[in-house]
N, C-alpha and C positions, 0 to 999 in steps of 0.2 A: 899552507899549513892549516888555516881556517877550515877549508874544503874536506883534509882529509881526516878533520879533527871530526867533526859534523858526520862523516861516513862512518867513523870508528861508534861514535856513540848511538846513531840510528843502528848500526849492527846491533851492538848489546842488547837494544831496546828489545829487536826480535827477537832473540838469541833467549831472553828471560821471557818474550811472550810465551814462547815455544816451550822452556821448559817449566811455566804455571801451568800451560796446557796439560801437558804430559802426567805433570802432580796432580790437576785438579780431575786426570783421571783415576788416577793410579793410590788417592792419599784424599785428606778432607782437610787440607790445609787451606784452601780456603774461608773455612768457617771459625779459623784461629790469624786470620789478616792483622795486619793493625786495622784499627778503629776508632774514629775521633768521633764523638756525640757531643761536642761542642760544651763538654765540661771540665776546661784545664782552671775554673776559679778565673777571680776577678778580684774589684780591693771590695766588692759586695756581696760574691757570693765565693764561700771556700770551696777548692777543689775537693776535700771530703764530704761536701752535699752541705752544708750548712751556711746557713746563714754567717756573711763577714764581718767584722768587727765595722766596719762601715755600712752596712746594707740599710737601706732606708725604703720606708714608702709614704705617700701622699693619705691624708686624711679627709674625708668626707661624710659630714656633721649634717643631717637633717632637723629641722624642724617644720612639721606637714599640719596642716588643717582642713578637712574637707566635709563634702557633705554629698552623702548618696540620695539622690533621685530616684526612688525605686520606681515611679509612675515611667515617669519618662529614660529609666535609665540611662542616667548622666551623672558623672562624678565629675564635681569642680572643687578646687583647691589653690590654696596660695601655700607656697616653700619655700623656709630660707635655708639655701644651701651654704653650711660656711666649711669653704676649701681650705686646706694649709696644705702649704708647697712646702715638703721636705726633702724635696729631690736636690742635687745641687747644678740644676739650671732653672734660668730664669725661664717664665714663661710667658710669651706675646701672646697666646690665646689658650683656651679654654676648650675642652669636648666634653659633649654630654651625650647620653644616649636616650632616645627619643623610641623606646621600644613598640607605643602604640601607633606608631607609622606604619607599622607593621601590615595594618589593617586596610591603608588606602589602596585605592584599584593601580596605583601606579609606581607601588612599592616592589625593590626589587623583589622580597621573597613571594610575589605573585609569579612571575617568571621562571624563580626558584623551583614551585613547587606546583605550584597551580590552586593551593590551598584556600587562598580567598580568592579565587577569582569572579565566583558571581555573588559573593556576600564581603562585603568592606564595609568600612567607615571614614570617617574624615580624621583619624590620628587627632593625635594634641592639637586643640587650639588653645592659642597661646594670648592672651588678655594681655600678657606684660612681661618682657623680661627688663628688670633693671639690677643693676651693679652698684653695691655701696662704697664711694671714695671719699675718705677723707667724713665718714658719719652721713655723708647725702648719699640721696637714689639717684641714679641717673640711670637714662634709657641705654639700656645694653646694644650694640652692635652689633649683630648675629645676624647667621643666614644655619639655613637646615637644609639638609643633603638628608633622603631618605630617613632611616634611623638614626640618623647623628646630628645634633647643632652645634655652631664652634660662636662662641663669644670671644672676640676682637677687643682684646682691651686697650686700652688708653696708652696705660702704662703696663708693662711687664712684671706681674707677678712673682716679686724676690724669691731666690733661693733659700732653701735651709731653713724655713719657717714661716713666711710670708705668707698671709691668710686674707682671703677674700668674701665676702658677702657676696650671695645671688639671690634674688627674687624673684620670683616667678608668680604667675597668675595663669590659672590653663581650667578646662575643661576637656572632655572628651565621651563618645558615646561610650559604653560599656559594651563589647560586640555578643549577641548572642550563643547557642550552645558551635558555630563556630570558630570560636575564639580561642579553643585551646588550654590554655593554660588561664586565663583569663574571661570570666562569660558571667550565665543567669540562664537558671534553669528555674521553670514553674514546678510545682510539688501540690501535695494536696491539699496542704496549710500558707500557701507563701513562697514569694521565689527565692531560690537564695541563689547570692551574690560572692562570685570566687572570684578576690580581686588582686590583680598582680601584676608585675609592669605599670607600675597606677601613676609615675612621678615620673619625669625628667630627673636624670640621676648622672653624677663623674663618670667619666669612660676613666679608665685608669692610666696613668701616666708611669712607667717602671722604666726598671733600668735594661731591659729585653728590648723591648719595641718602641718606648717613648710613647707616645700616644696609643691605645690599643684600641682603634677606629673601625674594627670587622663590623660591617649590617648584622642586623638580626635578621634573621633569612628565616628561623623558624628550628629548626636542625641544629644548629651549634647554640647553646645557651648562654651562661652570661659570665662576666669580670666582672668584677665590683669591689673599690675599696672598703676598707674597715671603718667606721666611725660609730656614732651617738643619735638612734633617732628617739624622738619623740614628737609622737603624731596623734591627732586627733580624728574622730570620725561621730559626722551627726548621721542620726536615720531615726525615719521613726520611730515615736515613742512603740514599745514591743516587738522589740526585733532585736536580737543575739548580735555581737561584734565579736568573734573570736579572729583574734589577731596576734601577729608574733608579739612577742616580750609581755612585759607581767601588767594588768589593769591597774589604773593610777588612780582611779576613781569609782571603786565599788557602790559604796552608799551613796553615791547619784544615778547608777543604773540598774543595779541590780535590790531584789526585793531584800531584807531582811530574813526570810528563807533561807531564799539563796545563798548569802551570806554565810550564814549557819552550816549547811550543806558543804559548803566549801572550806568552811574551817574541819568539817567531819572530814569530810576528803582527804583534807592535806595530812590525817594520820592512819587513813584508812589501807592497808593495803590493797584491801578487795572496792569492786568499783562503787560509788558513789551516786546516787541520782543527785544532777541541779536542780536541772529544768525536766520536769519528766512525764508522760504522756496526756495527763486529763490536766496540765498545766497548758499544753501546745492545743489538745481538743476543746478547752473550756475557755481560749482566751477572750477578751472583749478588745473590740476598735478602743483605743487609744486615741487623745489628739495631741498634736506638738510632737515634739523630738526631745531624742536625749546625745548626747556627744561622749562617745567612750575616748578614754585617753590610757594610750599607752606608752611605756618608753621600752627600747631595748638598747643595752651596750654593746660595743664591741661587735658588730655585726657588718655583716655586708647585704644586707636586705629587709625589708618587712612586705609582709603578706596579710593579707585577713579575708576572713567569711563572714558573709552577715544575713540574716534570715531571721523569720520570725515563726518558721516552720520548725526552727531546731530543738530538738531533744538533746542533753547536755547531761554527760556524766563525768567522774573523773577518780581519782585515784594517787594517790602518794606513788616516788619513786625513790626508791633505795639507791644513792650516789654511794661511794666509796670511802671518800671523805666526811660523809656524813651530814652537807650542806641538804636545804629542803628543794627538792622540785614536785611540779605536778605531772602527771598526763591526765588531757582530757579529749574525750571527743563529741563533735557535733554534728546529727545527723536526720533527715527527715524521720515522721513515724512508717515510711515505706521502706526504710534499713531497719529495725528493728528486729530483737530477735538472736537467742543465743548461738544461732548456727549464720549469724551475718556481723551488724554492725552492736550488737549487746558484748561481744568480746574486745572491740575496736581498743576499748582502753588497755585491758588487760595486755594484749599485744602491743600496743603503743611503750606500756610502763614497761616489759618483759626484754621487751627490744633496747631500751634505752640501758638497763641495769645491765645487760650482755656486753654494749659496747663502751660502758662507763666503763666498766668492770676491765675487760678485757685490753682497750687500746687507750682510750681519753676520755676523762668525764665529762658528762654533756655538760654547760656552761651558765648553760638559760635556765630560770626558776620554773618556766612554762616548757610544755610540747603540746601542740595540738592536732587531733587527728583529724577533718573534714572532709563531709562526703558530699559529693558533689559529682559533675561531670568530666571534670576536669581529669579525672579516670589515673593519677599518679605524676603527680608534682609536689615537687620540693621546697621548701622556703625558711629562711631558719625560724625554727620555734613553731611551726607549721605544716602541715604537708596535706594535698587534698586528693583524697583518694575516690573511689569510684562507689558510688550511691547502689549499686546492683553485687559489690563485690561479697562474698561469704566464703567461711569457713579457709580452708588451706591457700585461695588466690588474696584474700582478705589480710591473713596474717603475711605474707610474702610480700604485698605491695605495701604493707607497713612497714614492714622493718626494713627492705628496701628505701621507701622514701626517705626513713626520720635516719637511716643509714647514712644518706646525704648531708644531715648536718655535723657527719665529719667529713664526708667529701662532697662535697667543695667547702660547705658554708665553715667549718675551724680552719680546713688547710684549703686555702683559698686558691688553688688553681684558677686557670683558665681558662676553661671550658667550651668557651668559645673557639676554641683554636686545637684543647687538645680533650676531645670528649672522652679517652680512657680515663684522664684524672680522675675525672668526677664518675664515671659510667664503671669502667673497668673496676675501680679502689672498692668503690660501695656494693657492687654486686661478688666482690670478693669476701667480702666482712659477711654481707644478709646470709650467703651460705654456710657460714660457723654458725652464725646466730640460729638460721634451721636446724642445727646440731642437737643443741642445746632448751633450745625452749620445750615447755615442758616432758621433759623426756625423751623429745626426738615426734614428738605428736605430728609436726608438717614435714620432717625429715625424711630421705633427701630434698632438697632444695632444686626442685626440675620444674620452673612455671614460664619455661623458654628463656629465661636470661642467661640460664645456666649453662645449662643443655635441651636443645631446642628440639621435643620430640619425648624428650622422657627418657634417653638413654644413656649410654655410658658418655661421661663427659671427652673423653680421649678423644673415642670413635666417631662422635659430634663435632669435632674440631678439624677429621680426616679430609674431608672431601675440602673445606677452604683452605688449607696450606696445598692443595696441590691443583687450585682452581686459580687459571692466568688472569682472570679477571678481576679477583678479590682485590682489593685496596688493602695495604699494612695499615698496620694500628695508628702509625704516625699522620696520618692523612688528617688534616683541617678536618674539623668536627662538621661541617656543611657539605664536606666532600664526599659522603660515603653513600652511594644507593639505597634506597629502600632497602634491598635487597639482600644489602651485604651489613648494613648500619648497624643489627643487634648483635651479628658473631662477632664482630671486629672492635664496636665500641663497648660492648658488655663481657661478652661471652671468652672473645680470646685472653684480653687483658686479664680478667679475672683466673680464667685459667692456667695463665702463664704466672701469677700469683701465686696460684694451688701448686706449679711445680716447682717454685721455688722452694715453697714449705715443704711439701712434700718429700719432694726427690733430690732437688738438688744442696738445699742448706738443712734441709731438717727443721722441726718447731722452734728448737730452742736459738739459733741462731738467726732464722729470720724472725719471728716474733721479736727477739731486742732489737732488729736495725728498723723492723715495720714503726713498734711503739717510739721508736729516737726519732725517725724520719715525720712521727705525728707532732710529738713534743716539739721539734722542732723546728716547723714550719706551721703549727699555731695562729692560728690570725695573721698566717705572711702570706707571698706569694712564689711557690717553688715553681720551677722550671721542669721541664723533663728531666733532662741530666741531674740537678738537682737529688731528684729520687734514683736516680741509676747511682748517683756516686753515693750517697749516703747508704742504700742497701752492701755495694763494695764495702766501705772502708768499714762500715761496722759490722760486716757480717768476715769480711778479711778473707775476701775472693773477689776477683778480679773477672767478671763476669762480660765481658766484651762481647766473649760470644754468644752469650744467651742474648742479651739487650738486640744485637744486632738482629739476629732469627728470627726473634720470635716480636720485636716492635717495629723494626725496620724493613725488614720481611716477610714472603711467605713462601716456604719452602718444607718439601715432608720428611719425615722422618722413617726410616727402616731398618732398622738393628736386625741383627739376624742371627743363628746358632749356624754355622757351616758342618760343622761334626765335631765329636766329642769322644775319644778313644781313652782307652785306659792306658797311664805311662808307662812304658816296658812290657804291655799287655796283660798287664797285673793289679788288680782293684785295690792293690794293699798298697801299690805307691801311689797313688791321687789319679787325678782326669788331666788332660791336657781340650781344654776347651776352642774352638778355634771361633771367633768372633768376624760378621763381617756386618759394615755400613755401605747400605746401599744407595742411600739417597744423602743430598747435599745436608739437612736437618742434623746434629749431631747432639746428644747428651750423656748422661751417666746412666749406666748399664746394670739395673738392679739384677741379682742372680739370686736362683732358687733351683740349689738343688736338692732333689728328693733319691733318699738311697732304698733299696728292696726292702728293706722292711717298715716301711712308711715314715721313717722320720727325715726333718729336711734341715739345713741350713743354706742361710739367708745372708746377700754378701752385697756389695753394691762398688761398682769399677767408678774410678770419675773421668770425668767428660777430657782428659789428658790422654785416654788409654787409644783414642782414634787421633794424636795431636800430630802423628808422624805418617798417619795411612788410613783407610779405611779395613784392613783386615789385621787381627791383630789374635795372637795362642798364648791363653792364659793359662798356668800349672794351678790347681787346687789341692789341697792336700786332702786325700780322702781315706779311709783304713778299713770300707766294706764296698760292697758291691751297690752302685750304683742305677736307680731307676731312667731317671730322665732329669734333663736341665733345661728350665726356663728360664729365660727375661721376660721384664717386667710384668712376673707374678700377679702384682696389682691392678696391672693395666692403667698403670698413671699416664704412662705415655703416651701421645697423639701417631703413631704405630701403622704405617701405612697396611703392614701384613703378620698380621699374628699369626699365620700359619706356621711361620718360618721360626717362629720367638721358642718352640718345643723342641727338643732332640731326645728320645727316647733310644735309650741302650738297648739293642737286642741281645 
């Protein structure tokens, strides 16, 4: 009975292999499967994309003091890191991530990439790690694997609130121009100093992965809890500290001028000199140092530039709410100049007002622009752009960067794991913002993130949905080639964005689920799904099959016109349009038709009208004679052959 039970159910098996075959030639039901993206909800994250009435995450509180070596470029510091465990497990150890490891000749992202392999450093040296129990220091227990250290504690760090003290004592070289995202570059007044990754910092511990322990390889960028820093930095006396969050100590570093200057700023729309050129050409050697002290809340990073090369201006920014921010930038006197770094604020403020305005108000009382080497990095309340940039690449790598301090730095993804959050979200937003700013002056938005080449964003998208080798968008942010890294982690995401608004929800529906999915996940940390299910449930479609396609995927799209006759052979009863899909790619089927005497109407089928076949006759009601019908009029869609998208009536 076993035997012949076993036989009956292997039949069927084939029996259905055979007829998916059949359909999956004959129909495109394949592309309407079920589908699980591993978001049925949990008691911490709701199956409508939101945060659960339970959802928790870990707090990480700095306090930094350091002091830069400009001679010898060397930054040393002591931090005290205070953890709370909100999670509801106890914790035996501890991870931090150790990103200046980065740098050693035997770190894996040398292997990775080959990036430092004949320029390194020695990473973090570590003076001291201790752990406070019970009011005492005691020497911490720890061992370091590449970019990560795990401290072994005593005792297990209670759940639900349970806070720890850490200590640290480190040094480290500073690495030259290459360092990346971190370095020192010479200028003609002074080196300045783009410093980041600067601290042993919490890996983050969530309810996804537990510990989130990926190397920093170079390619996938960074997790970071939310907390409270406040940090200090000495450097010589005559030398600029622009750094995230707002100066805690004006009148011990800055002149009285200055001061001034910066109260005019803060009402000024238009931009502001600080510090401004026969101030940088005329300065005198200084002795001694000065320690600029900053704090910033609610953050997952701090960043800073420091130079005595800098030129300094800045500018008030219009929030929505009506609270005060600044923008400012700081830049050598070889940026200079109203077709380079002399607009940098205005762009900075321009940018900031677009995406207050539009999605979330920026948070922070500061934004600062830096020019530097470091050629486009991000950091909240910061971002350091490239020293040679002007005019239209200038404005784009700005509002690009400070675009990041809504992705990642408010809605805290992953980054490391899933580089469309961060890559994809932001280079979707900086292209509205090209929209919009002054009039459309850098508009379109084509500086390669977009559209790589300059041309239509679709036809730029063609050739990777139907190349075997491209990696889906879901791939680990380390995984993707050179080659493939900016279509797939900028380009497609962002794209597949623009046809959500576009074509498949329209403005008005996905702009409410885009703006709720920002609001809220706010200083959290969303998952993928996360974002998949909140654009469904508030947009009130069921999108399986776009997520699938186009993030899980890569597969092309070809809609087609097969022919187009008049019903009963008569122009006065309508058209009977006969539609076919050629390729596995399926969506909604904009229509344009244009009748003989030049006027048209505009119609749009939904992604249902292929859910039984790929060929499918649609009746229109029409009551004159008929020129020709197109799909996708606009050419939104990524369209293997537009030849075929025309049927003209003879």
């Amino acid at each position: 009975m076993k035997k012949n039970y076993f036989v009956q159910i292997v039949g069927m098996f084939f029996l259905c292999l055979a007829n998916a075959q059949t359909n999956a030639q004959n129909g495109n039901w394949p592309a309407f499967a079920p589908f699980n993206y591993q978001g049925n909800g949990s008691v911490y994250r709701s199956a409508n994309g939101s945060p659960a009435a339970n959802y928790w995450q870990n707090k990480s509180d700095y306090v930094i003091n350091a002091t830069l070596d400009t001679i010898k470029n060397v930054l040393t510091a002591n931090e005290v890191i205070t953890y709370t465990n909100n999670s509801p497990d106890a914790l035996n150890v501890l991870w931090l991530q150790m990103d200046q490891n980065t740098y050693l000749p035997t770190a894996r992202s040398q292997y990775y990439t080959n990036r430092y392999r004949n320029q390194s450093t020695q990473g973090f040296q570590l003076a001291s790690v201790q752990i406070e129990v019970n009011g005492k220091l005691l020497p911490a227990k720890y061992l370091i694997n590449d970019t990560r250290m795990q401290i072994q504690l005593p005792e297990a760090l209670k759940a639900k609130g349970d806070k720890i003290n850490i200590h640290i004592q480190y040094h480290y070289q500073v690495p030259g121009e290459f360092g990346g995202r971190t370095d020192y570059v010479k200028t003609n007044y002074g080196k300045i100093f783009e410093i980041a990754q600067w601290y042993p910092r919490m890996c983050v511990y969530d309810d996804l992965e537990g510990w989130s322990t990926l190397p920093f390889l170079g390619s996938g960028e960074f997790y970071c809890d939310y907390g409270d820093y406040d940090y200090s930095i000495t450097v010589p006396a005559g030398m600029i500290v622009a750094g995230s969050g707002e100066l805690q100590n004006p009148d011990e570093v800055l002149t009285a001028q200055q001061r001034n200057r910066l109260a005019e700023a803060a009402k000024s729309n238009t931009t502001v000199w600080i510090r401004t050129l026969a101030e940088v050409q005329q300065q005198k050697p200084l002795q001694g140092t000065k320690t600029w002290h900053f704090k910033m809340m609610n953050t997952r990073d701090v960043a800073f530039g420091a130079s005595k090369a800098y030129l300094w201006d800045a500018a008030k920014v219009n929030l929505p709410s009506g609270k005060k921010c600044m923008a400012m930038s700081v830049y050598p006197v070889e940026s200079m100049g109203d077709s380079a770094w002399g607009r940098a604020t205005e762009y900075l403020k321009k940018s900031i007002e677009y995406f207050s305005e539009k999605w979330f108000e920026y948070p922070y009382p500061v934004a600062i622009n830096e020019a530097g080497i470091a050629g486009g990095m991000e950091y909240p309340g910061i971002v350091f752009d490239g020293i040679t940039d002007k005019g239209k690449e200038l404005y784009w790598v700005t509002a690009h960067e400070i675009g990041h301090n809504w992705f990642p730095m408010i809605v805290g993804s992953d980054e490391r794991r899933y580089a469309w959050m961060d890559e994809g979200f932001n280079t979707f937003i900086d292209v509205y913002a090209s929209d919009v700013f002054n009039n459309g002056e850098y508009a379109p938005k084509r500086d390669g993130e977009y559209a790589p080449g300059g041309g239509n964003p679709a036809d730029e998208m063609v050739p990777y949905l139907s190349d075997p080798h491209a990696p889906v968008i879901m791939t680990r942010a380390d995984g993707f080639p050179e080659k493939y890294r900016h279509p797939m982690v900028y380009f497609k995401p962002a794209y597949g964005l623009v046809l959500l608004r576009e074509v498949i929800l329209g403005h008005e529906r996905f702009d409410a689920a885009f703006k709720y999915y920002i609001h809220q996940w706010a200083y959290k940390h969303p998952a993928t799904f996360d974002f998949f299910n909140t654009i469904d449930n508030q947009a009130g479609e069921d999108l399986w099959w776009f997520w699938r396609e186009w993030f899980f995927e890569n597969k092309p799209l070809d809609q087609s016109i097969q022919k187009v006759e008049y019903t009963h052979q008569n122009p006065m009863n309508g058209i009977d349009v006969t539609l076919e899909n050629l390729q596995p790619m399926v969506m909604p089927i904009p229509i344009e038709v244009t009748y003989a005497n030049g006027t048209t109407m505009q119609l749009q089928l939904p992604v249902e009208t292929w859910l039984q076949g790929n060929v499918h006759t649609i009746h229109l009601a029409t009551n004159a004679p008929v020129k020709k019908v197109t799909i996708d009029p606009k050419n939104w869609l990524p369209d293997l052959n537009r030849t075929n998208n025309v049927y003209t009536i003879q």
